[in-house]
Structures are given as C-alpha cells and as structure tokens.
N, C-alpha and C positions, 0 to 999 in steps of 0.2 A: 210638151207633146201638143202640137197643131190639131185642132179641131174647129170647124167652123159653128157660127151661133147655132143653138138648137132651134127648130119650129116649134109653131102649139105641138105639134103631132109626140116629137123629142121628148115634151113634157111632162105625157100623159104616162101614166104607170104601164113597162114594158114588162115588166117580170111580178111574180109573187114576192115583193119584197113589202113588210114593215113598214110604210111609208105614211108619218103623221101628216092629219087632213091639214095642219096648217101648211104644208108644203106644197099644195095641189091648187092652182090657180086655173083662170081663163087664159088667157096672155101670158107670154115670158117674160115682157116688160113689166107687168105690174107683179105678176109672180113675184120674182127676183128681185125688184126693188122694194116691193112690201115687206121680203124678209128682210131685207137689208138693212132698210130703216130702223127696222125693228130693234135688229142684233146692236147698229150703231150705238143708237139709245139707252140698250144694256149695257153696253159696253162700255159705255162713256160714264155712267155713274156708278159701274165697277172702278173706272179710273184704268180704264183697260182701252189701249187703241187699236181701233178696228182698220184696219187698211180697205173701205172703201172700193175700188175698184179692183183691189185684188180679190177679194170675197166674191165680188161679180163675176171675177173670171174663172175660180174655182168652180163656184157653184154650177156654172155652164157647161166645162168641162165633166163636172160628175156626172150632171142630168143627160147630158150626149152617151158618156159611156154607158150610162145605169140602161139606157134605153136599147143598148146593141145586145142581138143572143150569146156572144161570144165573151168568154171573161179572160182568158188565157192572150195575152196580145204582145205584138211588138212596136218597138218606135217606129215612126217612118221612116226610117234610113235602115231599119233591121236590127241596130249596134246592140239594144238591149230590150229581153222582153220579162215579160211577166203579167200579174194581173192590171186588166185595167186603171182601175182606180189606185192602186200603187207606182205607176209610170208616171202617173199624172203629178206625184208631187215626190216624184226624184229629179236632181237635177244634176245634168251630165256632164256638168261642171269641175263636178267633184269628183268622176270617173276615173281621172288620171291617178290620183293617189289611192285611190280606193282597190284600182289594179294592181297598182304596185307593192299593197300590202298583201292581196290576195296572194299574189305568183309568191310572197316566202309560206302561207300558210295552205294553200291547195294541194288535194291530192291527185299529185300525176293521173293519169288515164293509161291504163296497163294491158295488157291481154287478159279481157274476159271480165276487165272492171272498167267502167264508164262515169265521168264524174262531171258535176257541175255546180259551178259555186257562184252563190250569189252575197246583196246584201240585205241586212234586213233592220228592223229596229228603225233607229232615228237616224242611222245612216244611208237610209232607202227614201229617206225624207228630206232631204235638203231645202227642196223649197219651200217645207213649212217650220223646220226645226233647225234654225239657223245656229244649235249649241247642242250638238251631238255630245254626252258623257264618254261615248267609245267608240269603236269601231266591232261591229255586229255582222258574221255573216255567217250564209246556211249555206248547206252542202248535199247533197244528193251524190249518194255514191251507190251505184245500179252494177249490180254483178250479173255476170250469165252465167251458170255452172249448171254441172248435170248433177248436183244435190245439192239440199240445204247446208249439209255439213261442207261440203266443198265451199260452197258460199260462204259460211258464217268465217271458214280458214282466213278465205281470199280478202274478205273484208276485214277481220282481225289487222290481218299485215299489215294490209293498205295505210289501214288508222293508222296503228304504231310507225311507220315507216316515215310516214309522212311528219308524225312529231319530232322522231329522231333529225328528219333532215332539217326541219327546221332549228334544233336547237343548235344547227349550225351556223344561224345567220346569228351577228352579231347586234342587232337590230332589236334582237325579239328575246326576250327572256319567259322560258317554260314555267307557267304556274302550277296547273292542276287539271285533271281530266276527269270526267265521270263517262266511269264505261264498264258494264255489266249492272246484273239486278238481280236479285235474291233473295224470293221468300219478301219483300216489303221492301228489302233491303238498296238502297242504291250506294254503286261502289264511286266512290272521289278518289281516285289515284294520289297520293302527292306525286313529286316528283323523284324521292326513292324510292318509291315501292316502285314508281314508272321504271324506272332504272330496272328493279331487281326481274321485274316481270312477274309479281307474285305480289298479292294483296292478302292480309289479316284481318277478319273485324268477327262481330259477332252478331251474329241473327237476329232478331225483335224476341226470339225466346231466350235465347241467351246463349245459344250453341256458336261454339267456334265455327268457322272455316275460312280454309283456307285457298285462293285461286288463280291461274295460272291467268296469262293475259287471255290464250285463246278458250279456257274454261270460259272466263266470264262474256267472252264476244258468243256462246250460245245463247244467251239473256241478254242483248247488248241497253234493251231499255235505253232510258235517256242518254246520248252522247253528246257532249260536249266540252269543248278543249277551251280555255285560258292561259292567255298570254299578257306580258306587260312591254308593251313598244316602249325604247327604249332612246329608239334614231329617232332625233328631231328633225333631220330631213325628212319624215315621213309624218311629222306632228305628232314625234314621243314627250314628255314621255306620256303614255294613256295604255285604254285596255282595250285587246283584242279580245274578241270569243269566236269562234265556230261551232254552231248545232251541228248536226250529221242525222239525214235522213238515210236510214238504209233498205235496198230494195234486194230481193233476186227474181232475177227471169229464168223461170224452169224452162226443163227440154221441148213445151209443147207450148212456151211462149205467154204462161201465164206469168203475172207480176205482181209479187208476194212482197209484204215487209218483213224485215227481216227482227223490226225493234217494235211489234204492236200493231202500229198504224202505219198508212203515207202521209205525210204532211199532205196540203193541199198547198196551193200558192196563192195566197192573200196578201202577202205583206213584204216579199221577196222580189229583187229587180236580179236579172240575170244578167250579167258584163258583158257577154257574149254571145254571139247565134248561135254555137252548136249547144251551148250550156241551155241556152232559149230553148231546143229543138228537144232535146232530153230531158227536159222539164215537162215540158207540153206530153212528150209519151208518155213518163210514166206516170202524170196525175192524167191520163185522157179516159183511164177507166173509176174514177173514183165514183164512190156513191153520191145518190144526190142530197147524200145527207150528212156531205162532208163540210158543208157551209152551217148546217146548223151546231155542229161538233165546234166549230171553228167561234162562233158567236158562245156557247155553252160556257165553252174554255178562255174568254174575254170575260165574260160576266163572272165566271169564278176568281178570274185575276184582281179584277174591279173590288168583290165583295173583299177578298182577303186583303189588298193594300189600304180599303178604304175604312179599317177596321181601328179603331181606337188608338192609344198613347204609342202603337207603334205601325200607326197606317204610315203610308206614304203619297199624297195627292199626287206627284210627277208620274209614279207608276199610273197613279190609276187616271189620270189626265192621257197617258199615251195608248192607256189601253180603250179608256172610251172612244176616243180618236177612230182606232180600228174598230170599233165595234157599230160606231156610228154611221161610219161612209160605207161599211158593206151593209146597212139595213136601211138604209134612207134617209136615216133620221140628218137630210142635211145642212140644215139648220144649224142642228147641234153640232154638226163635226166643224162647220164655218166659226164657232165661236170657241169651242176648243183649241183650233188651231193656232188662233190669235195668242193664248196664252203663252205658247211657247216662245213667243218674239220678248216677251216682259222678261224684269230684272230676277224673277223668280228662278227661270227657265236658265238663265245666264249663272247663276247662283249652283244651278244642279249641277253643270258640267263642272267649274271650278271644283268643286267638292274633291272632285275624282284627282284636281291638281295640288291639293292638300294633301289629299293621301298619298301623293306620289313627290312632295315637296324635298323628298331625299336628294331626288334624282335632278334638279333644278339648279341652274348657275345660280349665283350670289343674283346678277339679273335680272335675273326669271323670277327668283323668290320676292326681287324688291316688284318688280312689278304686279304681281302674285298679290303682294300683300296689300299694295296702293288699288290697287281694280278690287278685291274685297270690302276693302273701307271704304269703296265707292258705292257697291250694291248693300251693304249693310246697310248704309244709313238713306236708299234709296224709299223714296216719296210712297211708290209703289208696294216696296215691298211689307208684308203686314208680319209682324212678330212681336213676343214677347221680349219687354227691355232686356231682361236678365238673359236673353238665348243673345239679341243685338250686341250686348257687353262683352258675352263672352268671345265671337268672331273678332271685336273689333279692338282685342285685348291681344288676342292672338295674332290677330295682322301687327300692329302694333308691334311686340315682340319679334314678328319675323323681321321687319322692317327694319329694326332698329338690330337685328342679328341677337338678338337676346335671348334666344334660343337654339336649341343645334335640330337643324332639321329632319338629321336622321330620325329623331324622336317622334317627330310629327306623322298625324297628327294626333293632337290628344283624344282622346277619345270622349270626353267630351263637348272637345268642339265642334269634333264633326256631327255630333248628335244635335248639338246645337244649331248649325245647317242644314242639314235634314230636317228637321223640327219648322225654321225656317219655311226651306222651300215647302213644305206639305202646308202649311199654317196658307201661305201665299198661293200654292193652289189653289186647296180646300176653299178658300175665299172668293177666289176667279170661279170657279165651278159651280160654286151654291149661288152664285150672284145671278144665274139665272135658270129661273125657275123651272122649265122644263129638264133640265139635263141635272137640277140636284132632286127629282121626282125621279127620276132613270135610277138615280144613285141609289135611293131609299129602297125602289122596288126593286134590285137588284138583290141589296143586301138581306132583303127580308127574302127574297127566295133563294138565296144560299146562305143561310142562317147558320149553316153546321158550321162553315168552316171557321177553323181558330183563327185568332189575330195572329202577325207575323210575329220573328223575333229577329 
C-alpha cells in the first residue's frame, strides 16, 4: 500500500488512542530512527534480526494511517479493502491462491442473502508473517428478510449448502463445524452428525438434547467451519477455516446480528470491491465501543495462551501483534513482527506438516524431515535438550522411513514442538522490556481465566 512520508503534523497523535510517550517525538527523522536504534539493539542481543529499513517503512506507513479519520479503506487500485492497518501488511501476492481457495469455500450470494469473504489471521499478513500455519478466512453473510425467523432459515441453508457443495471438491476434505449454542453449551458438528442433520450432547447440567440443524441456527453463537486442503496445487496438504459473521436487515432497514455481536474489521482484508462495499455497510453503524471490545478480546487471548505448562507464545506473539498496532504501542508491534521471520515462527507452521505427514509423498516427508533437523538444531532457536532430542529422533525416523506415517504424529512430539516454539517466543517477547510489562499487566488483569488445554 503506497503512502507518502509523513510530516511533523502526521506524527502528532490524531485520534484517542494509547500511545506510549516513548513514541512521540519532534521530527520524524529523529522520531523513527531513535526507536529504531533502539529496537535494533534489542534485538540484536535477543539474537533476533531486525530488518532496518523495513521497520522504517512500516512504522511510517502506521503513523500516516493512525493519523487519517477513516479506518474502513481500500487499496489504491480498489482490488481489496479493509481496515487500515491490516492492508498495510497484506500482500497481494498471495491473492491469486488465496482466491482460488476462497471460490471452493465461499458462500454463493442468493436472493435475499449477501455475502462476503475475506482473509484473516497470518493470512491477512503476508508481509510480516512469511510461514502462515493455514489458511484463515471470515465471512459476513448479511440476510434481508421480513423476520428473524425467516433470517435465521435463510442463513441455516446458506451455511449448510455451502459445506455440502464443497465436500464436493476434491481438494478439500470436510472436518468439523461449530454451529448452534446452548445454555453454555457450544455445538462441534462432526461430520456424521453433519450428515445426519441432527446433533446429541448434553447440557452443563446434564440434561439431554437433542437438535435439528435449523433448531440450532436460532442460537447460531460461534460459527466456524474446518477443512483439510488436500490439493497441493493449492499448497495442501494444510488447514483451511472460515468464521461466519451473521447479520439480518429488517423491513425498516435496521441491521441486527444474528450470533450476539458484529464483528468489526480489524484484522480482515476483503478480495474484492463488492465484498469491500458490504463490509463497510454493515460495520458503518457499529458502536464506538467496538474497538475497545476488540482490544478486551486480544488481551483475553494474550492472558489465556500466555498461561503456564500449557501457554502458547506463537498465539500470544500474534495476538499482541493485533493488539499493539490498533493502540499505538508501535514500537512494540515493529519488534514483534520481526519475530515471525525467525526459525521459531518457521518451526509453527511445519508443526501443522507433522500433523498431516500422512498425506505426504515419500518426498515431501524426506524433505519434511531434513528442514526440521535444520530448525531443531538452529542457533536461534531456544529449548530444552530432551524436547530438541525428541524432534530430531523423530526426523531421523521419518527420514530414514522407520516409521509409517500414517501414525504421525506422536503425540509427544508434537508437544515437544509446541513447547519448542512457545520456549522461543516466550524468549523473543520477554527480551524486551516494555512489551514483557504489557504481558504481566495483562495477565494480572485477566487473572480469572484458566490455563488452556
């Protein structure tokens, strides 16, 4: 995204936003390069490389955007919009195949139903997160109907209709859905119950029930579909997801959710102008208090991944990310981003190729195996020997075909990756100071929440 230098004027705080006074200079030039120097520095006796002149160019582009009234935007050619600071580090590079997986999982635009699909996650991030684990994209599906009940019908279908036709690509294999809510309860389709159209579970009290597909789209709560790409013309095999924001527009033109809330667009790039154009209406009336909901729900994420023997630093590394460049703190988001270029970050996505090491030629596996024995024992990365032994036991093993892949992976080893790359965050993060104080005061004001599992 083209933007030219900012002025002093650029620099000065435009908005109510969070913005540490270590970010607030006379000049841009000494601004920018006093943090920069700074980060360098840090960075350099984390044993973390800072890209220099990209960090320069980042920073300029935030502080131009942070400074405009508008946060809702598109490229300058139109192709694709979304929030500001989320344009800025997509790259449209990556848009050809990013399309081409959308068109098997998008849902058609029908009489009366309006849809638009983006991406989001570390796929909305190209230019800073060079080892995307999957492929992540959200969906706004905006119904008009003259009731909620005709709504919640229309949008029931839509969903289901849309999974069905996909499980006709052969590309794509159907994992699991969550869709309905219940009393605490959220429903995970597998894929027989999907089949049957009827789900069983039992209550947080203990009571049965039981629901039909369109019972449970009255509560539709969380929606979210999972896939396993399969086609390696499309860089299978790996995992797809789709969120689903649901909306309806009543007869007098108001615009309701249909699952709670509207999402807001933080962190979503749009593929397309009309998806852009539909995006923009129906977050054009949200509250102004959809940005602090949006920061709330990061710091919750932060606190729960960042939580003891089963935190995870990748999650909470990408969620600071988002939490940072929408508050200012840009500093912090220029030294987090770096981390994702390290062998740690390289290490996440593999993970997800372990897990899928079934699906792998003879190949792919040797290769698979020789590029782990390379990050294992990389300079960079920080671990325990006995987590290090265990990876490089198991590379080892593939390489040498001493195992049958189907099996993989053990479930140990991948815990022992995990472990891994959180240990080698965790490290990158606490390495400087301001942003592992972020970390601390987070967790201490979301204290409730449990550690994951």
């Amino acid at each position: 995204m083209s933007r030219p230098d900012p002025t002093a004027e650029d620099l000065s705080p435009a908005r109510t936003v969070a913005r540490p006074a270590h970010l607030q200079g006379d000049a841009p030039s000494r601004w920018s390069e006093s943090v920069i120097d700074e980060l360098v520095e840090i960075a350099g006796r984390a044993g973390i490389g800072l890209d220099r002149e990209a960090a320069r160019d980042w920073l300029r582009a935030v502080v131009a955007a942070d400074a405009t009234p508008g946060e809702f935007s598109r490229t300058f050619d139109g192709e694709f919009g979304g929030h500001e600071l989320a344009l800025i580090d997509f790259d449209p590079a990556a848009a050809a195949r990013l399309r081409q997986i959308g068109r098997l999982i998008a849902t058609p635009t029908t009489d009366g139903v309006a849809t638009a699909l983006a991406i989001a996650g570390s796929a909305a991030q190209g230019r800073i997160q060079p080892f995307p684990a999957d492929a992540d994209y959200f969906e706004r599906i905006h119904v008009v109907a003259p009731s909620r009940e005709d709504a919640v019908s229309r949008f029931a279908i839509a969903v289901r209709s849309t999974i069905l036709r996909a499980m006709d690509e052969p590309g794509l294999r159907f994992e699991e859905v969550y869709f309905g809510h219940r009393e605490g309860l959220t429903l995970l389709w597998s894929p027989h119950e999907f089949a049957a159209g009827v789900i069983e579970r039992r209550l947080p009290n203990g009571d049965p029930v039981a629901l039909t597909w369109l019972e449970a789209a009255a509560d539709p709560g969380f929606v979210k579909i999972d896939w396993t790409l399969v086609d390696p013309s499309l860089g299978g095999p790996g995992k797809v997801s789709k969120a689903i924001d649901a909306t309806w527009q009543t007869p007098d033109g108001t615009i309701e959710s249909l699952d709670g809330a509207i999402d807001a667009d933080y962190q979503q790039v749009y593929l397309d102008a009309a998806a852009a154009d539909l995006a923009a209406a129906v977050t054009s009336g949200l509250a102004p208090g959809s940005r602090d909901h949006y920061v709330w729900h990061m710091e919750r994420e932060i606190a729960k991944y960042g939580h003891g023997e089963y935190g995870d630093y990748a999650k909470v590394a990408k969620r600071l990310y988002n939490l940072c460049r929408l508050t200012g703190r840009f500093a912090e988001a220029v030294y987090v981003r770096e981390l994702f270029d390290e062998p740690a970050a390289r290490l996440h996505q593999i993970r997800l190729r372990i897990e899928l090491a079934g699906l792998l030629t003879e190949s792919e596996r040797q290769a698979l195996a020789t590029e782990l024995l390379a990050l294992a024992q990389a300079d960079r990365i920080w671990c325990e020997d006995s987590d290090r032994d265990l990876i490089c036991q198991w590379a080892e093993q593939m390489r040498a075909a001493d195992i049958d892949p189907s099996l993989a992976p053990m479930a140990d080893t991948d815990d022992a990756a995990r472990r891994i790359v959180s240990a080698s965050f965790e490290r990158g993060l606490r390495s400087y100071g301001p942003i592992s104080r972020l970390i601390d005061e987070i967790r201490r004001r979301h204290a409730d929440l449990a550690p994951p599992h």
